[in-house]
C-alpha positions as CSV (number, residue, x, y, z in Angstrom):
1,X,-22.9,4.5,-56.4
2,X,-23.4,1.2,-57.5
3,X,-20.7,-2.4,-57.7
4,X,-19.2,-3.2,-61.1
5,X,-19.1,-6.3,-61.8
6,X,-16.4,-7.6,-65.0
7,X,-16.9,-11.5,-65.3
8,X,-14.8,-13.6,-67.8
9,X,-14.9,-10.4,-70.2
10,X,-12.9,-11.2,-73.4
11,X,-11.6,-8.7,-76.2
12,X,-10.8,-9.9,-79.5
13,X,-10.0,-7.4,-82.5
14,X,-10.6,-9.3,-85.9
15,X,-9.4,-8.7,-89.2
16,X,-8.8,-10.5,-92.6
17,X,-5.4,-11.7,-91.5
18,X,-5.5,-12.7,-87.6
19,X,-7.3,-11.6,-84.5
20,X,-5.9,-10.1,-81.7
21,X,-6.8,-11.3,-78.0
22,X,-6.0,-8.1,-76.3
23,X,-8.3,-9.0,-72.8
24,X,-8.7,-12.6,-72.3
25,X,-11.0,-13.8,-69.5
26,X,-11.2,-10.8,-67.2
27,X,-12.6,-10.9,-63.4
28,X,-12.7,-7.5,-61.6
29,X,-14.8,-6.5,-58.8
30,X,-15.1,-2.4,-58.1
31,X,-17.4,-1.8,-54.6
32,X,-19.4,1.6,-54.2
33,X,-16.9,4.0,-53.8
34,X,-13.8,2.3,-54.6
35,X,-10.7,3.9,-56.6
36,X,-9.0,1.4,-58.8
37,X,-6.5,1.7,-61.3
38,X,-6.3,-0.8,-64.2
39,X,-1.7,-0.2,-64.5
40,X,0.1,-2.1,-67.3
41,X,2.5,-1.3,-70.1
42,X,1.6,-0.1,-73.7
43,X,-0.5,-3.0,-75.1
44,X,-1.6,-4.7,-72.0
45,X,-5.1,-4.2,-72.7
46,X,-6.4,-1.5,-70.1
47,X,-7.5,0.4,-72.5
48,X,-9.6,-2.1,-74.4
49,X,-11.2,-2.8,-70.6
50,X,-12.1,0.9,-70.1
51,X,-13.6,1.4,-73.3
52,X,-15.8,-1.7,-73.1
53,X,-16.9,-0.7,-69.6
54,X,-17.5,2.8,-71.3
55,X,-19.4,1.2,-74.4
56,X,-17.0,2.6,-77.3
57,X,-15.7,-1.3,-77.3
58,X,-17.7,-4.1,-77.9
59,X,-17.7,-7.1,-75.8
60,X,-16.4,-10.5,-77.5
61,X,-17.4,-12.6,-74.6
62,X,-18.6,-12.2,-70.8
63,X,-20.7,-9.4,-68.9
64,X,-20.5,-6.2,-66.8
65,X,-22.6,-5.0,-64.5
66,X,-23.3,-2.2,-62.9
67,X,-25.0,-1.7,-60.0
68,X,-26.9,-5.0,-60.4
69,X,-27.9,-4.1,-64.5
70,X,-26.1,-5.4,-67.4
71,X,-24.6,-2.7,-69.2
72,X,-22.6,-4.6,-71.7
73,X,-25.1,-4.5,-74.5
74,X,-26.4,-0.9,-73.7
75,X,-25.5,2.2,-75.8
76,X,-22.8,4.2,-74.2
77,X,-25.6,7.1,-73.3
78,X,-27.8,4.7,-71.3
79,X,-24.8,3.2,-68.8
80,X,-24.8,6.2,-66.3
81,X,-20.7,6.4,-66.9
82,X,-18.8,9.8,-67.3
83,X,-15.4,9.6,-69.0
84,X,-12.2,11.4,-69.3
85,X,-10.5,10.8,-72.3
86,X,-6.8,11.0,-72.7
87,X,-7.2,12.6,-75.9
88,X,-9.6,15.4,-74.5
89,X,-12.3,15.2,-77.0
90,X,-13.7,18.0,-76.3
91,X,-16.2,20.5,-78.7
92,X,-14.4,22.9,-80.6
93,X,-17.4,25.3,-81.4
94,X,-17.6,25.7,-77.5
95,X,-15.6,27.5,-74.6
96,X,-13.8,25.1,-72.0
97,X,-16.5,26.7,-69.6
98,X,-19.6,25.1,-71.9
99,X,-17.3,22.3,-72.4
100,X,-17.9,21.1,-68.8
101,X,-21.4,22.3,-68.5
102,X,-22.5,20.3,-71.6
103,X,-22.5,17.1,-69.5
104,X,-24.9,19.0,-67.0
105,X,-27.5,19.5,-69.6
106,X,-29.5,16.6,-69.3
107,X,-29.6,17.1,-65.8
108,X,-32.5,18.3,-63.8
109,X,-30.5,21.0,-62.0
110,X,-31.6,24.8,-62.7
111,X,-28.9,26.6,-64.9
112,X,-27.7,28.8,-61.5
113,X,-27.0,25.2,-59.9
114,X,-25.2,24.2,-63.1
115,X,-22.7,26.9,-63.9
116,X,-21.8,26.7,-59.6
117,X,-20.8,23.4,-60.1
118,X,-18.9,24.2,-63.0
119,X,-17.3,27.1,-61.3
120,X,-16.3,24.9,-58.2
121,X,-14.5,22.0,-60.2
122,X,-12.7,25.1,-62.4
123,X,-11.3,26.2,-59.3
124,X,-10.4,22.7,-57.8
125,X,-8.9,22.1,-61.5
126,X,-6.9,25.4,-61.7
127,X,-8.6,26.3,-65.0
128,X,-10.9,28.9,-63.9
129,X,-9.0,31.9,-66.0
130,X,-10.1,29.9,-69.4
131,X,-13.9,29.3,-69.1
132,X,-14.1,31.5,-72.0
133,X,-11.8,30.7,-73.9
134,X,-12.1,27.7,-77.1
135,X,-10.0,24.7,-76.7
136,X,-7.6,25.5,-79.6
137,X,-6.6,28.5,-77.8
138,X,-5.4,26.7,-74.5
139,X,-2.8,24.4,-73.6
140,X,-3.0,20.4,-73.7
141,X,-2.5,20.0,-70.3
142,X,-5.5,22.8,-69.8
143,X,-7.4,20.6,-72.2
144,X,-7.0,17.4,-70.2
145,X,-7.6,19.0,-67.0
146,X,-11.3,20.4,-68.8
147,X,-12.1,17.3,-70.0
148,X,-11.5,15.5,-66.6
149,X,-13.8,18.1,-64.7
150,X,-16.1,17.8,-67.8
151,X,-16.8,14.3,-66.8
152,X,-16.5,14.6,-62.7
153,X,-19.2,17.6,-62.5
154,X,-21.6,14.9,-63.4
155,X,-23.8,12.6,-61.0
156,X,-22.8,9.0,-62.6
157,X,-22.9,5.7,-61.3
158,X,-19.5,5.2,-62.5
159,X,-16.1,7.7,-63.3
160,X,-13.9,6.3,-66.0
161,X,-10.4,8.4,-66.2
162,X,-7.8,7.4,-69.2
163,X,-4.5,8.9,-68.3
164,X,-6.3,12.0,-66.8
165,X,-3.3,13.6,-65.7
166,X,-0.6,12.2,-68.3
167,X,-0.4,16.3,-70.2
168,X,0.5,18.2,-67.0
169,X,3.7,19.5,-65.2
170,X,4.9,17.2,-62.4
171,X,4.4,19.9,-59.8
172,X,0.6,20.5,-60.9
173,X,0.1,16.9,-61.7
174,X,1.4,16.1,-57.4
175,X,-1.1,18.8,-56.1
176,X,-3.8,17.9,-58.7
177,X,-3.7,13.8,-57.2
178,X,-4.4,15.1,-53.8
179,X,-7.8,16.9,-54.5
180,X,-8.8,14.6,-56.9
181,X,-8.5,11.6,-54.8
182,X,-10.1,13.7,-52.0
183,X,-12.9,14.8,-54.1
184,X,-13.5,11.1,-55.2
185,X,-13.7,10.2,-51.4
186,X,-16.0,12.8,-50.6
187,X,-18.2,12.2,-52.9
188,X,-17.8,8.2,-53.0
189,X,-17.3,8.0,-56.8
190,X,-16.9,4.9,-58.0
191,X,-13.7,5.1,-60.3
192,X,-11.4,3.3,-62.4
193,X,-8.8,5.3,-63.2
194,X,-6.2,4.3,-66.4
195,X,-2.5,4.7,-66.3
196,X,1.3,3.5,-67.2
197,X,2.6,6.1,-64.2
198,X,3.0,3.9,-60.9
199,X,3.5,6.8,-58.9
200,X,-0.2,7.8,-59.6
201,X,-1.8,4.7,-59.4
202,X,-0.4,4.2,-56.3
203,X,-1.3,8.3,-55.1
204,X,-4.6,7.8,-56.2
205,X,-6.1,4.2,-55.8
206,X,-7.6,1.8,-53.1
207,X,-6.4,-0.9,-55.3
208,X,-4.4,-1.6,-58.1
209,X,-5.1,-4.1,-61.2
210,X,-2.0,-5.0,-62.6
211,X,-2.4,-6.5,-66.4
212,X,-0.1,-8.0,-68.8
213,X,-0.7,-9.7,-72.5
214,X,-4.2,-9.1,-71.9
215,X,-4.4,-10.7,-69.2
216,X,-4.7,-9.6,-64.8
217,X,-1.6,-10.5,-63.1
218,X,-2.6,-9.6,-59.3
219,X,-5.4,-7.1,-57.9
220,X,-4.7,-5.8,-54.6
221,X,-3.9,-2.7,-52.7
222,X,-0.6,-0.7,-53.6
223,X,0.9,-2.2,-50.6
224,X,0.0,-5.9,-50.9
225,X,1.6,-5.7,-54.2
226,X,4.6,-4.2,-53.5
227,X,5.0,-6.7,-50.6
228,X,3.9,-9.6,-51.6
229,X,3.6,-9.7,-55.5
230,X,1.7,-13.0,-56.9
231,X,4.3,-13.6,-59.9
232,X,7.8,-12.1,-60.8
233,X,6.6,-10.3,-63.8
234,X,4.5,-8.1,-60.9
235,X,7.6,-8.4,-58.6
236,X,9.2,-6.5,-61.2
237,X,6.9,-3.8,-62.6
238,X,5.3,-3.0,-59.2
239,X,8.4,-0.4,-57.4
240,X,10.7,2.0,-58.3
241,X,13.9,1.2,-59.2
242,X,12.6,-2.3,-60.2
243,X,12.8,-5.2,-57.7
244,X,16.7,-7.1,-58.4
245,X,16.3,-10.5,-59.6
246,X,18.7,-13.3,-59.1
247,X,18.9,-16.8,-61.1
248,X,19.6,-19.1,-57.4
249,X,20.4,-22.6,-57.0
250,X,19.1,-23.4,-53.5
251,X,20.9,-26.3,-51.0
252,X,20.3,-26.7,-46.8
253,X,21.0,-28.6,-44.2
254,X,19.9,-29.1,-40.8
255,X,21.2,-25.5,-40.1
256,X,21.4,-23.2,-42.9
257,X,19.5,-22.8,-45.8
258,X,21.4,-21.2,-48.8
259,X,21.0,-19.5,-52.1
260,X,24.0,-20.0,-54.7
261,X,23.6,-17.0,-56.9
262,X,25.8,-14.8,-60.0
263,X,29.3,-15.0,-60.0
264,X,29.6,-17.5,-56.8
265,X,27.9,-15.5,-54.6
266,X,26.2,-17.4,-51.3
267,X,23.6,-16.1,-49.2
268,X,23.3,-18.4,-46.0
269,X,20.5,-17.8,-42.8
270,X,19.8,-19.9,-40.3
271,X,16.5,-22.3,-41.2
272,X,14.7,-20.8,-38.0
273,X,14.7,-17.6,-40.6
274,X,12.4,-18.9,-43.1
275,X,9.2,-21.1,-42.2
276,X,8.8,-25.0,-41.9
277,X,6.2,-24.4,-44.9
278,X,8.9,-22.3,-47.2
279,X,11.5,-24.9,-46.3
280,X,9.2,-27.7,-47.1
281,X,8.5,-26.2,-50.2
282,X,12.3,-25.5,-51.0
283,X,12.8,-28.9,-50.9
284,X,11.2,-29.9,-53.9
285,X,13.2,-27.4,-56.4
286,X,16.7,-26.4,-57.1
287,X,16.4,-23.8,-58.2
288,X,14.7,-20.1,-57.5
289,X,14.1,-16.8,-58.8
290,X,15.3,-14.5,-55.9
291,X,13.8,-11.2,-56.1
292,X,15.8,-8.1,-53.5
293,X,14.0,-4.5,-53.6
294,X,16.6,-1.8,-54.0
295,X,15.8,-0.5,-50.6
296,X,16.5,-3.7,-48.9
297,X,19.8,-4.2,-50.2
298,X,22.2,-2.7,-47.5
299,X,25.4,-1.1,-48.3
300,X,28.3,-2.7,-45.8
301,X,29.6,-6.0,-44.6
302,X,28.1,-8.7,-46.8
303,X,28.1,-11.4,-49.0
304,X,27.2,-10.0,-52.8
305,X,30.4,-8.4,-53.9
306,X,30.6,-5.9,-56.3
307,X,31.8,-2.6,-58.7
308,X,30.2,0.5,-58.4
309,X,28.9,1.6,-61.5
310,X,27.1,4.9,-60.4
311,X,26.4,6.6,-57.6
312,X,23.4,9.3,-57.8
313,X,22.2,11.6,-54.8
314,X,18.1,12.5,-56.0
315,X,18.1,14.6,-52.7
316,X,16.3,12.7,-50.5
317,X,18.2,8.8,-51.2
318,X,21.0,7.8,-53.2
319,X,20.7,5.0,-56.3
320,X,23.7,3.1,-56.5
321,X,24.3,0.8,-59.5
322,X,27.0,-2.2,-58.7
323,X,28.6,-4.8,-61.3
324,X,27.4,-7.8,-59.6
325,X,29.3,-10.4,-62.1
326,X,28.3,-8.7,-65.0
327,X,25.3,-7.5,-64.3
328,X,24.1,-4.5,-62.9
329,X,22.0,-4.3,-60.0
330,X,20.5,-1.1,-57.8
331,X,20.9,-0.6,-54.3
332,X,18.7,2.0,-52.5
333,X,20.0,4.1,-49.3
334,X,18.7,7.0,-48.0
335,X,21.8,8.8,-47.1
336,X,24.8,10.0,-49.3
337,X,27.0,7.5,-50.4
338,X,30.4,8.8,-51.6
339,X,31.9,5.3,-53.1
340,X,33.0,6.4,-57.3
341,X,32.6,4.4,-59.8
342,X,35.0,1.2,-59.9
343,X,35.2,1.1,-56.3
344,X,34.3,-2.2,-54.3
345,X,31.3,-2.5,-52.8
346,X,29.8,-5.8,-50.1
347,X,26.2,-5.8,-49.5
348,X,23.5,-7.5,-47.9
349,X,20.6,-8.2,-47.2
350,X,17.8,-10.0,-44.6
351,X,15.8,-13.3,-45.1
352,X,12.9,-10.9,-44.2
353,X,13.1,-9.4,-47.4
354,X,13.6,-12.2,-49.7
355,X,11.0,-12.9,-52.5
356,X,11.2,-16.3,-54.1
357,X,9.2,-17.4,-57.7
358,X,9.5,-20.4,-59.6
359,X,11.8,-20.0,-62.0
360,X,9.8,-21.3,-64.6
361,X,6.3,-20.4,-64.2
362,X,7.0,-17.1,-62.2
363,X,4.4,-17.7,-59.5
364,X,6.1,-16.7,-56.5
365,X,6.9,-19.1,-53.6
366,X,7.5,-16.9,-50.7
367,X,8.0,-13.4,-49.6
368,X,10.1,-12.6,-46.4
369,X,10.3,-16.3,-45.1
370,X,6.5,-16.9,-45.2
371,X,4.7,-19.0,-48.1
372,X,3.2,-16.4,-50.8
């Protein structure tokens, strides 16, 4: 399985009116065997990427490679990528089972071979009980599920997956992620895989490419960017609930360094909490975005003060939702907490778990007392 190479890629749609820049300058790097998702809200142009990669898009400026060629300019039949639509796309005049065998025709592989490896991904797929029948006769979900094995029973140099699972029952779409990403593994397909679900990007990718207005905000692994995001805006998509952000005016002395933030609120540490570089680089603003994840804001003794709003048990945490000077904020814990609504509530939390951006810019600053 070969690298795929995206380098200063830009997408422009034109019309009589205006043009619309929906991917501007894109860098991304895939290796052999690598899983990454391309995750970003309606309109942040991972679409547009995936269908230039798969040739349905043409490219307005820059190259991709694949596996040392440049398959930019090629017809979409000559790039040795297999794609799972979100919309299925698959041939009405045939059953599901020649559905997923179509793709094997080409292929030098006797028709014994190809019909076992059909059989194998119906199984792995749970769609084995519709081989025969036509896709008007089945279920979306079973549709989407057929047109993702229609495109991973082929050998390409490249898998492309657009919201593969988006159709299917939460239940079957959990146990469905596992063999999928195992399957991947095993056979070291080289993937990039297309979704607005976090959960699944996260489940199913070695790392994540997180894109906004057409543009990448941070590429990493799921756990670089949920601890130690590049900018707030992917401080605040990346984790569920979303990261708390506080406007904080910033002051120290020799001692303490403190943040001044809603309603009066003052979170002090000692400076030995936060590095000589983070302090250093305190010193030249004042003023911060302060990020808290909801699982690092304690419940108990502390400085923020506020109302509880709501107080939900999912069964294995509770969300709580406190009135923090007239604005709401979500605290995390994973036992029950009994407080109703309207009750007071203190909370807290550690320097280790601060994340600091610039206010202005968004670039972050720090992230748990070390310089971002």
């Amino acid at each position: 399985m070969g690298e795929l190479v995206i380098s200063k890629v830009d997408k422009i749609y034109r019309s009589r009116k205006s043009a619309v820049h929906a991917v501007k300058s894109l860098d991304l790097t895939v290796q052999p065997g690598e899983i990454v998702a391309l995750l970003g809200s309606s309109g942040c142009g991972k679409t547009s990427t995936l269908r230039m990669i798969a040739g349905f898009e043409d490219v307005s400026n820059g190259t991709i490679t694949l596996d040392g060629r440049a398959i930019h300019a090629l017809a979409p039949a000559q790039r040795g990528v297999a794609m799972a639509f979100e919309a299925y796309s698959l041939y009405p005049p045939l059953t599901i089972g020649e559905n997923m065998a179509f793709a094997l025709k080409s292929s030098k592989l006797s028709a014994g071979e190809q019909q076992s490896r059909v059989k194998a991904m119906a199984e792995m797929l749970e769609i084995s009980d519709i081989l025969n029948k036509y896709p008007s006769s089945v279920s979306g979900g079973q549709q989407q599920r057929a047109s993702l094995g229609r495109a991973l029973v082929r050998n390409a140099a490249l898998y492309l997956l657009d919201e593969p699972m988006g159709q299917l029952e939460p239940q079957l779409r959990a146990i469905l992620r596992g063999r999928i990403k195992h399957y991947l593994r095993e056979h070291r397909c080289t993937t990039i895989l297309v979704t607005h679900d976090q959960t699944e990007a996260n489940a199913l990718a070695d790392r994540i490419a997180v894109m906004e207005g057409g543009e990448l905000q941070q590429y990493a692994t799921p756990a670089e960017l949920k601890a130690r995001p590049a900018n707030l805006y992917t401080g605040t998509f990346i984790g569920e609930p979303p990261m708390n952000v506080f406007n904080a005016a910033v002051a120290a002395d020799a001692k303490t360094l403190s943040f001044a933030i809603d309603g009066g609120t003052q979170l002090s540490y000692p400076v030995g909490e936060l590095s000589a570089a983070v302090r250093n680089a305190l010193s030249k603003t004042k003023r911060v975005a302060l990020g808290i994840r909801p699982h690092a804001l304690h419940i108990g003794d502390g400085p923020i003060k506020g109302k509880v709003m709501a107080c939900q048990w999912l069964g294995d945490q509770t969300h709580v939702a406190v009135d923090v000077a007239g604005r709401t904020i979500v605290s995390v814990a994973h036992d029950r907490v009994s407080q109703k609504p309207g009750s007071d509530m203190s909370l807290s939390v550690a320097a280790a778990d601060l994340h600091l951006f610039d206010p202005d810019s968004g670039k972050a600053i720090s992230h748990g007392g070390s310089l971002a």
